[in-house]
C-alpha positions in Angstrom: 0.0 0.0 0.0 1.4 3.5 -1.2 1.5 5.8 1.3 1.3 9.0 -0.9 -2.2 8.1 -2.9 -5.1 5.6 -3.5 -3.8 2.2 -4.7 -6.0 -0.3 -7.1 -6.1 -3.6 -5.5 -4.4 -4.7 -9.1 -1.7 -2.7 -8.1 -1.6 -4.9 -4.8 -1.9 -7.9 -6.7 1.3 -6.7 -8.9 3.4 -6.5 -5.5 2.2 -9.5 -3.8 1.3 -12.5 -6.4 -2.7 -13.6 -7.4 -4.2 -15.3 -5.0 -7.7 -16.7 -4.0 -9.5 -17.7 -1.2 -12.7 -19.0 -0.4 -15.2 -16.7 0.7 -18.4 -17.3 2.6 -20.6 -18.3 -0.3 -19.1 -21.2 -1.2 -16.9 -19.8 -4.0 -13.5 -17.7 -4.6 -12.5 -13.6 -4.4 -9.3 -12.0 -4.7 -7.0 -12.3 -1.7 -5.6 -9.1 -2.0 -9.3 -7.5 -2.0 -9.6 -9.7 1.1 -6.7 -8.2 2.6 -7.8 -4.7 1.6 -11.3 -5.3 2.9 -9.9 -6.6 6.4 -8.0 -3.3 7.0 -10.0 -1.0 6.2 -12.8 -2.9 8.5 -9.6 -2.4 11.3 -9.6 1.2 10.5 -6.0 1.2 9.0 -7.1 1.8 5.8 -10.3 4.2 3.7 -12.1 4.4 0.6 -10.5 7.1 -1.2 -12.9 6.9 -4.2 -14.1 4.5 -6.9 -12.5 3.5 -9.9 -14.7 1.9 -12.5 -17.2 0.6 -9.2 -13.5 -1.1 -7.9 -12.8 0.7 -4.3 -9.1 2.4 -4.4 -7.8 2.5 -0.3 -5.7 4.9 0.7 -4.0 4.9 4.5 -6.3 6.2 7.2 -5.2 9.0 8.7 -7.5 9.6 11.2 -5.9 12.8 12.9 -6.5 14.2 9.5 -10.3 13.9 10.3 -10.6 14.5 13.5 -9.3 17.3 15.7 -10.2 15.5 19.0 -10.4 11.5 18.1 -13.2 9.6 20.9 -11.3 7.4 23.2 -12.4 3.5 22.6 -14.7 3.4 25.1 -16.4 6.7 24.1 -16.4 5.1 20.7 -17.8 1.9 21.8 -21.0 4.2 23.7 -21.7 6.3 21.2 -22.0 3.0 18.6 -24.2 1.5 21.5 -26.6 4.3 21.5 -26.5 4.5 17.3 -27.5 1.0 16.8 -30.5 1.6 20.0 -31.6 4.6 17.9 -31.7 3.5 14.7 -33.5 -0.2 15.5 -35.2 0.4 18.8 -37.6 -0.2 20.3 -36.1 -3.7 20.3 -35.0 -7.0 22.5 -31.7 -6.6 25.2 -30.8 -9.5 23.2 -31.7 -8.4 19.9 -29.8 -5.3 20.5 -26.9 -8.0 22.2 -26.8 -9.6 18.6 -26.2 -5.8 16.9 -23.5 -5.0 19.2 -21.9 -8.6 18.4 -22.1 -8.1 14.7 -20.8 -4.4 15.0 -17.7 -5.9 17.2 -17.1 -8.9 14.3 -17.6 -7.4 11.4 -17.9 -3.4 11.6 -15.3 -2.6 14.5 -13.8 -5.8 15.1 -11.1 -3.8 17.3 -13.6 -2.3 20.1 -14.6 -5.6 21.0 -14.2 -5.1 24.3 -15.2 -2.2 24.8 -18.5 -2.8 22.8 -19.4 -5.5 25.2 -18.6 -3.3 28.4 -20.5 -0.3 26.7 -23.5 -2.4 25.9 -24.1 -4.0 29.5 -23.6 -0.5 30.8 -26.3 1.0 28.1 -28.9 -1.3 29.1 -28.7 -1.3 32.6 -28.5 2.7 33.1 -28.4 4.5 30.2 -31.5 3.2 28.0 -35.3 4.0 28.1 -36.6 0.1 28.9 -40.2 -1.5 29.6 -40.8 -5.3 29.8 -43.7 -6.7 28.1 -45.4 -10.3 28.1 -41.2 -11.4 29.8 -39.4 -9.6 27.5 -36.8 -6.7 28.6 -37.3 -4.0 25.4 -34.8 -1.1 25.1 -34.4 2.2 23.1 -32.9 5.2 22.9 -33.4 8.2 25.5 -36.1 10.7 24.2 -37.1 8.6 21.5 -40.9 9.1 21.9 -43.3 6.0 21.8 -46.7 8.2 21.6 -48.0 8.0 18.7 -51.4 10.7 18.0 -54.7 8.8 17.8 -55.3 8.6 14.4 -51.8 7.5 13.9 -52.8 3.9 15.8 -55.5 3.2 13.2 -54.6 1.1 11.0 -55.9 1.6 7.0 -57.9 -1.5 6.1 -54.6 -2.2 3.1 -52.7 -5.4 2.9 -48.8 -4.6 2.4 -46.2 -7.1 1.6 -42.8 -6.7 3.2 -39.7 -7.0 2.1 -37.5 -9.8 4.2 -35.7 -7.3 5.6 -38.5 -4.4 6.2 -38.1 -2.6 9.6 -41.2 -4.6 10.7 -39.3 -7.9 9.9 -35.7 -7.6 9.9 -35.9 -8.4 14.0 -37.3 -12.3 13.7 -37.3 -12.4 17.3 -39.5 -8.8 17.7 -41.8 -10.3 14.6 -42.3 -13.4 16.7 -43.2 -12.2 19.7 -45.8 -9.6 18.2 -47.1 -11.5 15.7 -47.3 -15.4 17.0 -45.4 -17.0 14.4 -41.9 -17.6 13.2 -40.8 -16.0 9.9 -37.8 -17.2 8.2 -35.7 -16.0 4.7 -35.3 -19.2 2.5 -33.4 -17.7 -0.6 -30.6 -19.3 0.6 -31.8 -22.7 2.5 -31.9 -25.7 0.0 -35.6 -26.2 -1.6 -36.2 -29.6 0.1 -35.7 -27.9 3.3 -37.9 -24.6 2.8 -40.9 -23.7 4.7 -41.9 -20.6 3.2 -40.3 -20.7 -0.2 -37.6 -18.8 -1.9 -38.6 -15.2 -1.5 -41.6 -15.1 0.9 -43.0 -11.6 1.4 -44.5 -11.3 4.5 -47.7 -10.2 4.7 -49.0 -7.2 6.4 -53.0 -6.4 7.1 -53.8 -3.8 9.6 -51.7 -4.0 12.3 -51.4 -7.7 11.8 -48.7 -9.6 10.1 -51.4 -12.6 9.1 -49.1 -14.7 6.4 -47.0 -14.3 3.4 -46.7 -14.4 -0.4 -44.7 -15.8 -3.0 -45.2 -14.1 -6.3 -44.2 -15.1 -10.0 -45.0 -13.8 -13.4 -45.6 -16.4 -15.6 -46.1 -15.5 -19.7 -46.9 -12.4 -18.1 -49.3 -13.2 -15.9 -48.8 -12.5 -12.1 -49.1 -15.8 -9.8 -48.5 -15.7 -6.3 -48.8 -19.2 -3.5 -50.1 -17.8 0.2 -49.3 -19.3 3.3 -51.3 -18.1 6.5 -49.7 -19.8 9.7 -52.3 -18.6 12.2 -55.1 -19.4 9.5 -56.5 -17.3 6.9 -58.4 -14.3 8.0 -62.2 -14.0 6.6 -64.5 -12.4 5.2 -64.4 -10.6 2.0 -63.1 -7.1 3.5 -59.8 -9.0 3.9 -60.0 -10.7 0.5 -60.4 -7.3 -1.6 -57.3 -5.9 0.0 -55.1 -8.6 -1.1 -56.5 -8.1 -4.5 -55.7 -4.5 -4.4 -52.4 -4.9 -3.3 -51.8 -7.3 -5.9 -53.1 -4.9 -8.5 -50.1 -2.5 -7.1 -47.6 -4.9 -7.2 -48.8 -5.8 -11.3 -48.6 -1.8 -12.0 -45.3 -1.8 -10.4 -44.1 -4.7 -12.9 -45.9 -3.1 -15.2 -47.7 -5.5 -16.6 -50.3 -5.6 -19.2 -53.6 -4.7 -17.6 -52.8 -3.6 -14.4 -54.6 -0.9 -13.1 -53.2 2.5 -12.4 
């Protein structure tokens, strides 16, 4: 790595030799982009810009950026409190499982810290209410009162993405709603529950089942699975169809209703 500019990975690759090594899909990447990816995760290295979509890293200098840098632990809080903000209200141990993945993946060197900072956050330093056994948690100030006609809900069905802010917490979604929901894309088909893409399914303030759409010779097809039985009546019936007419429109298909 050049100290005085951004460096290509190529150019890395030059210096040290080709290499690959498995990654954790099952295939091969570029040891050098590896190597590059694992240091800038450490906070040795940054993106200086994009060349082409490839990332060119330059050498962090942090003092550069910051006239006062946080001490670790400081560092550690302030993540603690981001991660409460941003997904709370949520689970102690769904919040436990953000920290963990912040300390392996995103700031593998405040590992420590992280874990001190988070048993510290819940304990005194988070807004936390336990309901039906389980200890939630968010951030101070964040306010929970909603206005009266926020609470009603409008009559639509909504499918989710997998990783909606409804959904993305299976342990939250399982607790509100009764029912386990699970991504399959990547679980072999013999083994799948839901199926490959499963959007769950959202009707009032209920999450009542789940959807797995297909267009086929331009036709959309979709295969529902309700785990706590279907809901009935026609009311619920005619929003499904509507959303469905949405989601045809936004594949713009022939037909579909705008």
């Amino acid at each position: 790595m050049r100290q005085n500019g951004p460096t290509h990975p190529r150019a890395l690759e030059k210096a040290l030799g080709k290499l690959s090594v498995g990654n954790y899909w099952g295939g091969s990447s570029s040891a050098t982009t590896r190597v590059l990816d694992a240091l800038h995760y450490r906070g040795h290295l940054r993106v200086a810009r994009r060349d082409g979509g490839i990332k060119l890293y330059e050498v962090a200098h942090l003092e550069l950026h910051l006239e006062n840098p946080l001490e670790s632990a400081e560092k550690a809080r302030v993540l603690v409190h981001l991660l409460a903000k941003l997904y709370g209200p949520l689970s102690e141990t769904s919040l436990g499982g953000l920290v963990s993945l912040t300390a392996g993946y995103g700031a593998p060197q405040l590992k420590l810290e992280l874990k001190a900072a988070f048993k510290h956050a819940v304990k005194f330093e988070l807004e936390r209410a336990k309901l039906e056994g389980v200890n939630y948690v968010w951030s101070l100030g964040l306010d929970l009162a909603l206005e009266p006609d926020l609470l009603e809900p409008d009559g639509e069905v909504r499918l989710l993405a997998p990783f909606d802010p409804i959904v993305w917490d299976r342990r939250r979604f399982a607790h509100l709603f009764g029912w386990e929901y699970k991504f399959e894309a990547y679980t072999p088909q013999a083994k799948r529950k839901f199926g490959y893409y499963a959007l769950p399914m959202l009707w009032q303030d209920r999450a009542v089942g789940y959807a797995n759409l297909k267009v086929l010779g331009g036709v959309l097809e979709g295969d529902f699975g309700y785990p706590l039985g279907e809901p009935k009546g026609k009311t619920f019936k005619a929003a499904l169809e509507r959303e469905l007419e949405r989601m045809r429109a936004f594949l713009g298909l022939e037909g579909a209703g705008v």
